[in-house]
Structure formats: C-alpha cells, structure tokens
PDB file of N, H, CA, C and O in Angstrom:
ATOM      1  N   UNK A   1     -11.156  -7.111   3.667  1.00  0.00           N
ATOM      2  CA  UNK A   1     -10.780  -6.860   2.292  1.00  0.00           C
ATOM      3  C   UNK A   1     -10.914  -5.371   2.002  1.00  0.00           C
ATOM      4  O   UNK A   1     -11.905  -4.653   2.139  1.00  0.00           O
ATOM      5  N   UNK A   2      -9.603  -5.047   1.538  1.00  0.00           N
ATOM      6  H   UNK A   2      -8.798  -5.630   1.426  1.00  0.00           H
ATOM      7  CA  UNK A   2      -9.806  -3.410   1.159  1.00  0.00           C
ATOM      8  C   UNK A   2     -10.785  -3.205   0.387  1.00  0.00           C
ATOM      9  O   UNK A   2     -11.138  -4.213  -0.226  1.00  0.00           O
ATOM     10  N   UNK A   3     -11.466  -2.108   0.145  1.00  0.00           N
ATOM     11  H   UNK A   3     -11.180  -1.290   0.642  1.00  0.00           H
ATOM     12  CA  UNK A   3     -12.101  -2.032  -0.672  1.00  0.00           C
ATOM     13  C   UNK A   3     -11.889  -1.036  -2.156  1.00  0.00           C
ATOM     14  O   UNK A   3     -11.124  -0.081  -2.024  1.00  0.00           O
ATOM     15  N   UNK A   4     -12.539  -1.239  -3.532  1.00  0.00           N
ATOM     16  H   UNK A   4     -13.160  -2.015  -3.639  1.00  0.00           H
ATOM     17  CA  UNK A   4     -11.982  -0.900  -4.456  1.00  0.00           C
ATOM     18  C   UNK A   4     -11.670   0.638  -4.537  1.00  0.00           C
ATOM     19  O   UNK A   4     -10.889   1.026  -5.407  1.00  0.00           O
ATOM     20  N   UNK A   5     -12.157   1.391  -3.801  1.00  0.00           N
ATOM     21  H   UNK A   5     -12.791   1.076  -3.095  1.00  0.00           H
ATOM     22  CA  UNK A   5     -11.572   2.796  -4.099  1.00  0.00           C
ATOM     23  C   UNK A   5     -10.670   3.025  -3.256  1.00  0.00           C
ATOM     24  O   UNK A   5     -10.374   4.220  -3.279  1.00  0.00           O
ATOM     25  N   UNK A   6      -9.799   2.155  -2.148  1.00  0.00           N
ATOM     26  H   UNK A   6     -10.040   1.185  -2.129  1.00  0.00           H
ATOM     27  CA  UNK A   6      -9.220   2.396  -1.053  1.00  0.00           C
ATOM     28  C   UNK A   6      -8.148   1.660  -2.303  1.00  0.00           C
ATOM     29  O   UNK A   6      -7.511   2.505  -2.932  1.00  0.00           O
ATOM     30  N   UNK A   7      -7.995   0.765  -2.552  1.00  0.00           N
ATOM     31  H   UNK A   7      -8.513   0.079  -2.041  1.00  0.00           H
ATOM     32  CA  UNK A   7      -7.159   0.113  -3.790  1.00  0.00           C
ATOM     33  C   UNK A   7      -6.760   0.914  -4.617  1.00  0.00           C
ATOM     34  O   UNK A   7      -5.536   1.010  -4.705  1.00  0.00           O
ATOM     35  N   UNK A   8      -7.815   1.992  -5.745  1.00  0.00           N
ATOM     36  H   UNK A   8      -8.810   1.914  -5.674  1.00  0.00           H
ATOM     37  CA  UNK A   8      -7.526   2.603  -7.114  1.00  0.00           C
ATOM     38  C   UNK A   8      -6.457   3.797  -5.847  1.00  0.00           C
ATOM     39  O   UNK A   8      -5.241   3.930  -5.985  1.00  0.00           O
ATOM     40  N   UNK A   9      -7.146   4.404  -4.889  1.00  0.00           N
ATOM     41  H   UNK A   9      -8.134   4.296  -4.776  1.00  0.00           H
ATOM     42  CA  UNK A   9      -6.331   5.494  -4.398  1.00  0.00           C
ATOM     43  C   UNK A   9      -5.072   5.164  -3.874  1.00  0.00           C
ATOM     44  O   UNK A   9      -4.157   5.922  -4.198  1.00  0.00           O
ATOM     45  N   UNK A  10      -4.786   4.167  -3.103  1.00  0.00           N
ATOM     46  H   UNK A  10      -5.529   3.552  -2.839  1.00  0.00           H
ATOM     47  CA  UNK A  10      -3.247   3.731  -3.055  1.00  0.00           C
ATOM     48  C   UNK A  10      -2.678   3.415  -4.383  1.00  0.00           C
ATOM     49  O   UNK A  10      -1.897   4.219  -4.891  1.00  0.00           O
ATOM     50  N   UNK A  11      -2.954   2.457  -4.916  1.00  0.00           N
ATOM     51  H   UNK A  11      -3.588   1.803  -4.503  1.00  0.00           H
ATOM     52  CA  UNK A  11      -2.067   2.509  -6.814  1.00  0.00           C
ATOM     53  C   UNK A  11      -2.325   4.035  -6.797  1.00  0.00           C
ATOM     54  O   UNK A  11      -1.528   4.236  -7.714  1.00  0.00           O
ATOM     55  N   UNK A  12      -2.551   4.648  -6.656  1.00  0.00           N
ATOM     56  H   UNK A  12      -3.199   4.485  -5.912  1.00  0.00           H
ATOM     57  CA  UNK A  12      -2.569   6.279  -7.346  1.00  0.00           C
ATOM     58  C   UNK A  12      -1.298   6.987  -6.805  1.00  0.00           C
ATOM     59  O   UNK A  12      -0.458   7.670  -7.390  1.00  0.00           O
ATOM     60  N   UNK A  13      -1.425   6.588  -5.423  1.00  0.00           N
ATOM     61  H   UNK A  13      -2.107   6.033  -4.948  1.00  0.00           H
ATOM     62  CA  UNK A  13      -0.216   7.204  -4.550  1.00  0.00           C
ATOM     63  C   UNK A  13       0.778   6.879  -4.681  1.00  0.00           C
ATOM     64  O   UNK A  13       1.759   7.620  -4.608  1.00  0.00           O
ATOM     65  N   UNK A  14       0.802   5.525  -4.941  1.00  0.00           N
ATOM     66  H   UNK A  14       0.006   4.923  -5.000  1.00  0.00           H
ATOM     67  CA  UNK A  14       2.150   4.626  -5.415  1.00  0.00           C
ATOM     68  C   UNK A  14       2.791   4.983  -6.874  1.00  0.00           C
ATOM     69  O   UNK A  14       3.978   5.146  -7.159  1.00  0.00           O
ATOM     70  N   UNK A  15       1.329   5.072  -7.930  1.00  0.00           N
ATOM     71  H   UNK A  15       0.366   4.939  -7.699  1.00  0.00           H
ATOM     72  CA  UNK A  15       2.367   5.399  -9.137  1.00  0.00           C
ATOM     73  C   UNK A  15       3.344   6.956  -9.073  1.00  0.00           C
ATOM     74  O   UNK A  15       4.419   7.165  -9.635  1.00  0.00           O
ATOM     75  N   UNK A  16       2.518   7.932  -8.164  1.00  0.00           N
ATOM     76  H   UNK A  16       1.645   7.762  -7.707  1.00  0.00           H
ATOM     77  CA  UNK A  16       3.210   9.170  -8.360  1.00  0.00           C
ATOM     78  C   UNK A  16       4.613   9.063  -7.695  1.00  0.00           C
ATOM     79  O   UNK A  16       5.640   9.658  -8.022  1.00  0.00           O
ATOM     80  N   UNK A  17       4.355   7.853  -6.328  1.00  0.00           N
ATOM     81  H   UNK A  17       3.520   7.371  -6.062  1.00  0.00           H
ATOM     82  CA  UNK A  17       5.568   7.758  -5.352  1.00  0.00           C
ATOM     83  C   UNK A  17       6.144   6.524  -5.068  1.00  0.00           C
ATOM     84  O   UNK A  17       6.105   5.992  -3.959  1.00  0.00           O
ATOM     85  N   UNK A  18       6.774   5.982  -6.235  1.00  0.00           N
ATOM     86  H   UNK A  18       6.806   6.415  -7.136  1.00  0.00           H
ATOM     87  CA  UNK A  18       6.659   4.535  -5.926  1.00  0.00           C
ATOM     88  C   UNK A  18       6.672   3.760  -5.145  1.00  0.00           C
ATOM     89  O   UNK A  18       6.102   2.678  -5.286  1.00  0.00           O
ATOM     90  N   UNK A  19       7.356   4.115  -4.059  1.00  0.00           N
ATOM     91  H   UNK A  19       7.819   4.994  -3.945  1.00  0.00           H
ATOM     92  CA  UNK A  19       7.984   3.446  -2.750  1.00  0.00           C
ATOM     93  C   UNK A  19       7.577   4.413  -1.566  1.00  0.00           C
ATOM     94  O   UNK A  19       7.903   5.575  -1.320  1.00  0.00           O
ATOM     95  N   UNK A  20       6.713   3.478  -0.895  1.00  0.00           N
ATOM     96  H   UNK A  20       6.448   2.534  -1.095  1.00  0.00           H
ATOM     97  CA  UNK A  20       5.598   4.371   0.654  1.00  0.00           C
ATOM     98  C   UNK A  20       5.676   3.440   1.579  1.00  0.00           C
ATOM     99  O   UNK A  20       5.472   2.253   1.324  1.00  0.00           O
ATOM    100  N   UNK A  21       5.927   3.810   2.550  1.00  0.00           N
ATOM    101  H   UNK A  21       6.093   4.774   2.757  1.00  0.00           H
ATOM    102  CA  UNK A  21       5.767   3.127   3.858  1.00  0.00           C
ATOM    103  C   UNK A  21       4.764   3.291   4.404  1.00  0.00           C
ATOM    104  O   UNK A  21       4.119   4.242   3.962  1.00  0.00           O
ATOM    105  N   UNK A  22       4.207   2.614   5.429  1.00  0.00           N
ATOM    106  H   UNK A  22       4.731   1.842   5.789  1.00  0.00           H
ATOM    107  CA  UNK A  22       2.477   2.722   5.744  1.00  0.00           C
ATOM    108  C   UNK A  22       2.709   3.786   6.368  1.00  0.00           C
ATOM    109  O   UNK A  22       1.959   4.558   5.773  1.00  0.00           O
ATOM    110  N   UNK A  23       3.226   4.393   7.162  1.00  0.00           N
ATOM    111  H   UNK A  23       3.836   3.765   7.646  1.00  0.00           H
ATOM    112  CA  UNK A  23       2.819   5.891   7.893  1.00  0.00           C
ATOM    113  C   UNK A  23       2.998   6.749   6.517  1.00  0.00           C
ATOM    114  O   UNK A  23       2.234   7.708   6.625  1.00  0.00           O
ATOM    115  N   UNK A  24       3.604   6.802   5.417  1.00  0.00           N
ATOM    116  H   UNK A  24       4.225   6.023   5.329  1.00  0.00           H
ATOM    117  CA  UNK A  24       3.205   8.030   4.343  1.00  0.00           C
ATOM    118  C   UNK A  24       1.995   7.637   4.085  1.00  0.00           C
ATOM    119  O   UNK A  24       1.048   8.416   4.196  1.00  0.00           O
ATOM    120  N   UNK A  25       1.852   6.410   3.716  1.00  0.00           N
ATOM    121  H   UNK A  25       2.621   5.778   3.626  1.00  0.00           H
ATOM    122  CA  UNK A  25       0.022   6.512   3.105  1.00  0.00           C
ATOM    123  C   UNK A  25      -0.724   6.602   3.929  1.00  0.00           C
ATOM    124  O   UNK A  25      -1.860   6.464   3.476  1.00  0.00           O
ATOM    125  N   UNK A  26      -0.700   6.828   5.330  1.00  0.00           N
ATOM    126  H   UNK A  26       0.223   6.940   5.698  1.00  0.00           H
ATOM    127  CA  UNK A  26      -1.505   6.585   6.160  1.00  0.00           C
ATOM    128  C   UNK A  26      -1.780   8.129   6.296  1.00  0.00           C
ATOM    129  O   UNK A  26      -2.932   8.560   6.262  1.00  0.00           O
ATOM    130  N   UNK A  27      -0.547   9.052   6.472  1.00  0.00           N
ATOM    131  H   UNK A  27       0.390   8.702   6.500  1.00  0.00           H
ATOM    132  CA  UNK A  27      -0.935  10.278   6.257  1.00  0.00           C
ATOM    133  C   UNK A  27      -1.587  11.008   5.359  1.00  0.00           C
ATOM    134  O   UNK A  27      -2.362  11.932   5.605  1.00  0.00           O
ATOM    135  N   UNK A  28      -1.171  10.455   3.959  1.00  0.00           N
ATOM    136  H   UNK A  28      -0.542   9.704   3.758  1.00  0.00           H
ATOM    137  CA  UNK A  28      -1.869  11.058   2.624  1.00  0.00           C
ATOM    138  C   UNK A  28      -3.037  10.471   2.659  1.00  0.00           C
ATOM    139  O   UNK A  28      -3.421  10.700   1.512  1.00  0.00           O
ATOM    140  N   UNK A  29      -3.887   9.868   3.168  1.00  0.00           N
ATOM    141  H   UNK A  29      -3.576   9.682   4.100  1.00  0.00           H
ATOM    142  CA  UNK A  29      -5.382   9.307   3.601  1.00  0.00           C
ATOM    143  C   UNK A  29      -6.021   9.771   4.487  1.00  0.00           C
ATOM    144  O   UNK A  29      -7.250   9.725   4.546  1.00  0.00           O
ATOM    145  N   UNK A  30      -5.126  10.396   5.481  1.00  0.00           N
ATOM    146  H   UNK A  30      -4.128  10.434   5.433  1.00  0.00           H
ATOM    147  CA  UNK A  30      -5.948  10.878   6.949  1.00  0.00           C
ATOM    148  C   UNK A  30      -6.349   9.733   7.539  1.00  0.00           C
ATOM    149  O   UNK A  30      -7.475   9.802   8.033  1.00  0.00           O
ATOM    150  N   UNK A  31      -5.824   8.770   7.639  1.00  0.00           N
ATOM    151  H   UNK A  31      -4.910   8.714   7.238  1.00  0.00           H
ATOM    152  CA  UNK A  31      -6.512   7.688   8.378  1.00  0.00           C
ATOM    153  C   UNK A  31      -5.467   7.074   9.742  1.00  0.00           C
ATOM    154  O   UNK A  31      -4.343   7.568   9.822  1.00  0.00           O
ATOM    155  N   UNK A  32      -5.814   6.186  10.604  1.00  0.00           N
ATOM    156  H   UNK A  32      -6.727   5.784  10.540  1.00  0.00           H
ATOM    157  CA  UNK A  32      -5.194   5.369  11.690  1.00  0.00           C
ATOM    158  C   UNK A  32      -4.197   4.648  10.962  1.00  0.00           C
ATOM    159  O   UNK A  32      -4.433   3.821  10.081  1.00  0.00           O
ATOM    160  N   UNK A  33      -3.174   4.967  11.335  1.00  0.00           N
ATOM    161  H   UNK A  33      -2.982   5.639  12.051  1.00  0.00           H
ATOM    162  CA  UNK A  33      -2.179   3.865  10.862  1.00  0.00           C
ATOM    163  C   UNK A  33      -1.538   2.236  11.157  1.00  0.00           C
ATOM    164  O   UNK A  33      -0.562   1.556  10.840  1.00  0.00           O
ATOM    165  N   UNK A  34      -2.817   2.131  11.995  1.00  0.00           N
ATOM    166  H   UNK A  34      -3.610   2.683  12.253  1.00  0.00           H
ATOM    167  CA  UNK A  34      -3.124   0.431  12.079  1.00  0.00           C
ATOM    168  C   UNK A  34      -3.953   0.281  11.124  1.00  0.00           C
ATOM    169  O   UNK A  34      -3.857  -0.899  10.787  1.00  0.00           O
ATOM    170  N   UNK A  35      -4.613   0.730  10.577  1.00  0.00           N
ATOM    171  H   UNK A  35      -4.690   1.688  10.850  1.00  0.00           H
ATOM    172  CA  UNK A  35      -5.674   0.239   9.767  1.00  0.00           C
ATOM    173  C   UNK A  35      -5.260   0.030   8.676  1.00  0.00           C
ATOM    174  O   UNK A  35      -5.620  -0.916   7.975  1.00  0.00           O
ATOM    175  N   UNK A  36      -4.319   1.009   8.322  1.00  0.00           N
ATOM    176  H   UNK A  36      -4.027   1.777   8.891  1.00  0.00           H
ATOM    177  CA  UNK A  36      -4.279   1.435   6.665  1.00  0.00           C
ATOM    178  C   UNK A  36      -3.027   0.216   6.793  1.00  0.00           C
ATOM    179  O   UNK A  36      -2.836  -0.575   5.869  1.00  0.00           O
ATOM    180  N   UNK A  37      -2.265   0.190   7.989  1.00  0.00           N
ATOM    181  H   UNK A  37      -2.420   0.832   8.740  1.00  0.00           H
ATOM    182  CA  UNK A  37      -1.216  -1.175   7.411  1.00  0.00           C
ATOM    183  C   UNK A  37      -1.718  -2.170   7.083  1.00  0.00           C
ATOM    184  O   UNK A  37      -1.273  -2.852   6.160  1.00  0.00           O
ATOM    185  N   UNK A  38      -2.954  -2.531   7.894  1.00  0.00           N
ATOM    186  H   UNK A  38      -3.316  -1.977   8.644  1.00  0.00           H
ATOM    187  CA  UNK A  38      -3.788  -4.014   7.785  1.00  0.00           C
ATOM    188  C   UNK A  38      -4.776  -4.020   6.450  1.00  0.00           C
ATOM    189  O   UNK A  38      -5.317  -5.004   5.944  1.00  0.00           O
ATOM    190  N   UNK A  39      -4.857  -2.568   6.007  1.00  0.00           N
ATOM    191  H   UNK A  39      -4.418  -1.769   6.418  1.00  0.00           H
ATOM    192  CA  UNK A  39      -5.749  -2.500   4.456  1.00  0.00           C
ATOM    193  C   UNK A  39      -4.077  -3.283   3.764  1.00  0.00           C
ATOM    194  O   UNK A  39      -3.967  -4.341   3.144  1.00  0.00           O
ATOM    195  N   UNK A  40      -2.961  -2.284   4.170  1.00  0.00           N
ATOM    196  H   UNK A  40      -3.050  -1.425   4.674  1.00  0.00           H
ATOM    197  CA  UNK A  40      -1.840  -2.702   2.855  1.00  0.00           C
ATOM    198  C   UNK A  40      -1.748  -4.045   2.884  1.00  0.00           C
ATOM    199  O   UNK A  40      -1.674  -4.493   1.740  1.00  0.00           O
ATOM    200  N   UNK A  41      -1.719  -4.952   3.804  1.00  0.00           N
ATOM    201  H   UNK A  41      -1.779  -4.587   4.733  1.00  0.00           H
ATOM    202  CA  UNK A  41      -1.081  -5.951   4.127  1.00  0.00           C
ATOM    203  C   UNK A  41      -1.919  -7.330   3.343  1.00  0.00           C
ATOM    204  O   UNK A  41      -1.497  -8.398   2.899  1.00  0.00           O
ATOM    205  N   UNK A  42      -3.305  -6.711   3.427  1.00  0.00           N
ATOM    206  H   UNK A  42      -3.647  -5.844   3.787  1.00  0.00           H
ATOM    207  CA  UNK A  42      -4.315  -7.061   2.357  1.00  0.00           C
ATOM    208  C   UNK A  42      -4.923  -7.441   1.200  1.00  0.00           C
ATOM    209  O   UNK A  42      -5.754  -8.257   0.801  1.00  0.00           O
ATOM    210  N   UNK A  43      -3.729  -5.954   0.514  1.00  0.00           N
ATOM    211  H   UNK A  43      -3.054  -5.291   0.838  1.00  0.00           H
ATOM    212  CA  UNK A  43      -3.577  -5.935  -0.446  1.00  0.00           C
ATOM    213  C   UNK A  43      -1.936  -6.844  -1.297  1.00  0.00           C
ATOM    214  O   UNK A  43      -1.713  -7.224  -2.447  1.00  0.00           O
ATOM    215  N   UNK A  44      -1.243  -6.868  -0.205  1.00  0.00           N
ATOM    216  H   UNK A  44      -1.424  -6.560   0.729  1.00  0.00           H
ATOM    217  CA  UNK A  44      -0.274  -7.565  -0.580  1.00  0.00           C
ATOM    218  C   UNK A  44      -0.498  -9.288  -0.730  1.00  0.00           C
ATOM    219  O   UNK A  44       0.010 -10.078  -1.526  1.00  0.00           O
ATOM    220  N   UNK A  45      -1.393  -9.482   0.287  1.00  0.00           N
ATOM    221  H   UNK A  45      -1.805  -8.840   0.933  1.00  0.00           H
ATOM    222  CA  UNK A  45      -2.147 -10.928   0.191  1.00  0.00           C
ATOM    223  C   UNK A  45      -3.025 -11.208  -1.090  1.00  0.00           C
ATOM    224  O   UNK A  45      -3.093 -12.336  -1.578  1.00  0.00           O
ATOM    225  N   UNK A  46      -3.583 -10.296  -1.521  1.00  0.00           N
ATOM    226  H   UNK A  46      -3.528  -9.380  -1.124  1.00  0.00           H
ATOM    227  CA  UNK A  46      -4.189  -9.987  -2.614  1.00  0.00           C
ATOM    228  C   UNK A  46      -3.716 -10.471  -4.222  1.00  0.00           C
ATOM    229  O   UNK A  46      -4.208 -10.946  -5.246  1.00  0.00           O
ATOM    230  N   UNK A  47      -2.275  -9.946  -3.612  1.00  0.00           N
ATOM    231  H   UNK A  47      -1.876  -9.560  -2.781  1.00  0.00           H
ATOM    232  CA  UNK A  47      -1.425  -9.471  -4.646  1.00  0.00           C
ATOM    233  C   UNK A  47      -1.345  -8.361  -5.569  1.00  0.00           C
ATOM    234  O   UNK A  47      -0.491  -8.262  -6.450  1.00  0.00           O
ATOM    235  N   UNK A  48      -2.516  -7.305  -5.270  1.00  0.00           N
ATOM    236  H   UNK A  48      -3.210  -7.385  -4.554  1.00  0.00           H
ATOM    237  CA  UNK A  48      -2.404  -6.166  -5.596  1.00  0.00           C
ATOM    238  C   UNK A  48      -1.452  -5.362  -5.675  1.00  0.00           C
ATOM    239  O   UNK A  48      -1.168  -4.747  -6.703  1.00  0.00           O
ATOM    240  N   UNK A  49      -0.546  -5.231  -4.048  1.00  0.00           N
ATOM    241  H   UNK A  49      -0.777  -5.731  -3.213  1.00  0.00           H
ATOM    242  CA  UNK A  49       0.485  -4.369  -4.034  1.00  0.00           C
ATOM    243  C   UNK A  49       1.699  -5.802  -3.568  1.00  0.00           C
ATOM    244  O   UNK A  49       1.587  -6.993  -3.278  1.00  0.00           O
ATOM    245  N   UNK A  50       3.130  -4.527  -3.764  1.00  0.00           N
ATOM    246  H   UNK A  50       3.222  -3.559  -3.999  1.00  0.00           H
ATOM    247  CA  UNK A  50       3.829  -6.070  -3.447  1.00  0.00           C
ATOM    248  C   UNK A  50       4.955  -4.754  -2.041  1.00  0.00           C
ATOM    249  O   UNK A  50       4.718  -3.562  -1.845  1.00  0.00           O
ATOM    250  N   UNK A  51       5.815  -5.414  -1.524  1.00  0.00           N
ATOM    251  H   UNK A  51       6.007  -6.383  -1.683  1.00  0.00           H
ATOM    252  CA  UNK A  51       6.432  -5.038  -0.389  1.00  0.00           C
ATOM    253  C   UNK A  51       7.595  -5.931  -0.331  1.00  0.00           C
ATOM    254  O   UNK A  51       7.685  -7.118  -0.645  1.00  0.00           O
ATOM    255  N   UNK A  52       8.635  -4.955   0.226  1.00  0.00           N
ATOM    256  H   UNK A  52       8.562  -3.991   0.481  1.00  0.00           H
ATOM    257  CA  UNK A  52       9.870  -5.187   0.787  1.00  0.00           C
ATOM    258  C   UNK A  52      10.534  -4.091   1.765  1.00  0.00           C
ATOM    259  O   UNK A  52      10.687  -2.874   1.864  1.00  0.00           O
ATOM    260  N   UNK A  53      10.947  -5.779   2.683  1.00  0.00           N
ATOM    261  H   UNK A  53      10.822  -6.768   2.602  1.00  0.00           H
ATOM    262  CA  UNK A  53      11.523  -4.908   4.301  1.00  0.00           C
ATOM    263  C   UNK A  53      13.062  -4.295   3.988  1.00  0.00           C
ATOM    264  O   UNK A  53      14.009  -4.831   3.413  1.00  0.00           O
ATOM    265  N   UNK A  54      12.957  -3.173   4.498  1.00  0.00           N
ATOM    266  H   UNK A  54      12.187  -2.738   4.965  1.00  0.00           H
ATOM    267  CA  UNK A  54      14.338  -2.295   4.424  1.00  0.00           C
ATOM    268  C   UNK A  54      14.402  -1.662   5.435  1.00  0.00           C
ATOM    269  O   UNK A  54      14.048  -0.485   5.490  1.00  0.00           O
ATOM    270  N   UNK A  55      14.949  -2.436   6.603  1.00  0.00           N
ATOM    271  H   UNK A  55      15.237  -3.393   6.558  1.00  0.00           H
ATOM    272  CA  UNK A  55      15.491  -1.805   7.803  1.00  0.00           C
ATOM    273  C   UNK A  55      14.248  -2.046   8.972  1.00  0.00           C
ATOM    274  O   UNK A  55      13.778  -3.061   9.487  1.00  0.00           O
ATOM    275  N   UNK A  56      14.097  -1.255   9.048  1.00  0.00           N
ATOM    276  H   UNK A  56      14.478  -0.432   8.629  1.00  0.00           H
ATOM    277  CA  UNK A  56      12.798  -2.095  10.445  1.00  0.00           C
ATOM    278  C   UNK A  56      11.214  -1.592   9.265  1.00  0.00           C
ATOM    279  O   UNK A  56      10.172  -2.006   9.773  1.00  0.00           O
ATOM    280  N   UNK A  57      11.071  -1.116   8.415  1.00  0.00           N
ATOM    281  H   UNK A  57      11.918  -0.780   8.003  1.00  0.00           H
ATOM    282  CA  UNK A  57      10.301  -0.347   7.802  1.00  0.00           C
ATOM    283  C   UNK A  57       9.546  -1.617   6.401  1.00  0.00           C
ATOM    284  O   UNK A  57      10.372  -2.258   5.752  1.00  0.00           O
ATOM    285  N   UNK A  58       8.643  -1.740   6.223  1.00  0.00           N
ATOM    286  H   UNK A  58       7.972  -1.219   6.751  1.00  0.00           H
ATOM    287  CA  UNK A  58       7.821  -2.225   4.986  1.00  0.00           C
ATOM    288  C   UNK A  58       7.513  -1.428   4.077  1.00  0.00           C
ATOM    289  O   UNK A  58       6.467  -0.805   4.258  1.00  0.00           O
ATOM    290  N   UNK A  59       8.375  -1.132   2.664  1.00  0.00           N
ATOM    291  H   UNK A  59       9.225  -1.638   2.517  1.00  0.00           H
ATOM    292  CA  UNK A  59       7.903  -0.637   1.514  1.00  0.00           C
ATOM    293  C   UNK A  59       7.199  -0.773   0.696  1.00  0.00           C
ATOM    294  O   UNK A  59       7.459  -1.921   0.337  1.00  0.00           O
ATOM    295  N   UNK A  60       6.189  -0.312  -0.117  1.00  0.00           N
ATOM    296  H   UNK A  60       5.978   0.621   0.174  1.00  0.00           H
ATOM    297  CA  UNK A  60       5.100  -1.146  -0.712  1.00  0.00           C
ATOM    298  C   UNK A  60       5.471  -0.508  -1.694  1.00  0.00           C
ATOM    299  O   UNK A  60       6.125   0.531  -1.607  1.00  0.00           O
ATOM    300  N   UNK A  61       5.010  -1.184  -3.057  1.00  0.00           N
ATOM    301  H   UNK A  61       4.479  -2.029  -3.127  1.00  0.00           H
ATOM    302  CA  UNK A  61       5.317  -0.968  -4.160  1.00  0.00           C
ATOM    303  C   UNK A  61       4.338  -1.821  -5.518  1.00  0.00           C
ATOM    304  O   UNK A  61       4.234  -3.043  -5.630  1.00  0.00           O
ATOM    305  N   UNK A  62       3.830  -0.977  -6.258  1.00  0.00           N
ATOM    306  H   UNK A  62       3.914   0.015  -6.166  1.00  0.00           H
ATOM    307  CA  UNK A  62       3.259  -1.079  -7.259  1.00  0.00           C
ATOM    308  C   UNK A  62       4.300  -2.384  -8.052  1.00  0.00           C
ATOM    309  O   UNK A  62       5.358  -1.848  -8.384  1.00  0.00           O
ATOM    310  N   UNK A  63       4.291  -3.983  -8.454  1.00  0.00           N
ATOM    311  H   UNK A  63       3.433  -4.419  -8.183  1.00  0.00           H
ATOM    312  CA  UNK A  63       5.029  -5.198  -9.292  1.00  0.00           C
ATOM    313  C   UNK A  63       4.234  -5.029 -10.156  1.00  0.00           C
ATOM    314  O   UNK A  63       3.003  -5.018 -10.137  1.00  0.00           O
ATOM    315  N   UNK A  64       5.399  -4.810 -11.426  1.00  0.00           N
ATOM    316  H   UNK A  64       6.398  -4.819 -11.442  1.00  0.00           H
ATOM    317  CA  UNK A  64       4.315  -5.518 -12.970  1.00  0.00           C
ATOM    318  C   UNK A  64       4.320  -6.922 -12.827  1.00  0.00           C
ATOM    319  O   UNK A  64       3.958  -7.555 -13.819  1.00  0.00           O
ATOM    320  N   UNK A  65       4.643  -7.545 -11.833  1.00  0.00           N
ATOM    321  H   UNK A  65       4.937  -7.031 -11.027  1.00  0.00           H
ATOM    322  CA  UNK A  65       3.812  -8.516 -11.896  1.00  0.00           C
ATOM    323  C   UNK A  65       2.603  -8.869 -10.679  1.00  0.00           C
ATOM    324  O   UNK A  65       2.006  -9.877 -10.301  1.00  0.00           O
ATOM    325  N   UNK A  66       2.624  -7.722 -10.397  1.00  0.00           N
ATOM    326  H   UNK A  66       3.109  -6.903 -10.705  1.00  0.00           H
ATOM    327  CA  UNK A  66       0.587  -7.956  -9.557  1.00  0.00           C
ATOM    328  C   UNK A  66      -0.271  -8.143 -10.236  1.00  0.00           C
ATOM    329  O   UNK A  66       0.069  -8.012 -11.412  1.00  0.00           O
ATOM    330  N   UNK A  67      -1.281  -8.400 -10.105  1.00  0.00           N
ATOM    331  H   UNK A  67      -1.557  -8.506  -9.150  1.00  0.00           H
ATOM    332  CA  UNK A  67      -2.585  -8.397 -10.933  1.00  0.00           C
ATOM    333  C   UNK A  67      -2.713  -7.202 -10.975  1.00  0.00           C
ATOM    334  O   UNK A  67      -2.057  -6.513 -10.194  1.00  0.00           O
ATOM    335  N   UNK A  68      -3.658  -6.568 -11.963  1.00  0.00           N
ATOM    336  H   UNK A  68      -4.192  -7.127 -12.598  1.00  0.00           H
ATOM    337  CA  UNK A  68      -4.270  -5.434 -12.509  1.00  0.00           C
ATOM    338  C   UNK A  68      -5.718  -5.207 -12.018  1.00  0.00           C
ATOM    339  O   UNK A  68      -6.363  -4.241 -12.426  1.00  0.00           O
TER     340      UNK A  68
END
C-alpha cells in the first residue's frame, strides 16, 4: 500500500500534469520504475488514481470520480 505522502505527491504531479505515464513520475520522484508502477497500480486499485491504456503505455490520471 502506497503510502500517504507518496499519494498527496503524485495527486500533486498529476494536478499540475494531468496525464503521466509511470516513467514521468518515476523520474519526477527519483525512484525505480518498477516500484513506482506497482505504487501506481495500487493506487488505481485503491481507486485513488484512475488509468487508461494508449498504445503500449498506461496513463494515469487524477477521476472526479476517485475518492478524495
């Protein structure tokens, strides 16, 4: 389970950029980009963040209808 400041800082990244693929956030974190997909993927289970495939690539994206 991600944890809550790994959460507030992606919604952060997302509201400035709405649409990120895990290697941008993975870069704007400095982190492994296995990890940070399996944090997103997390969060999409969550329902925190929501995602759609476009081309071989997973976009994540801030839904007004996620939870808050």
């Amino acid at each position: 389970m991600p944890t809550p400041m790994l959460l507030l800082i992606v919604k952060s990244l997302l509201e400035k950029t709405p649409f990120l693929i895990h290697m941008d956030i993975a870069k704007e974190l400095g982190k492994d980009k296995a990890k940070v997909s399996g944090y997103l993927e997390a969060m999409v289970d969550y329902g925190d963040l929501s995602v759609k495939r476009v081309g071989n690539s997973k976009v994540y994206f801030i839904d007004k209808r996620s939870k808050k």
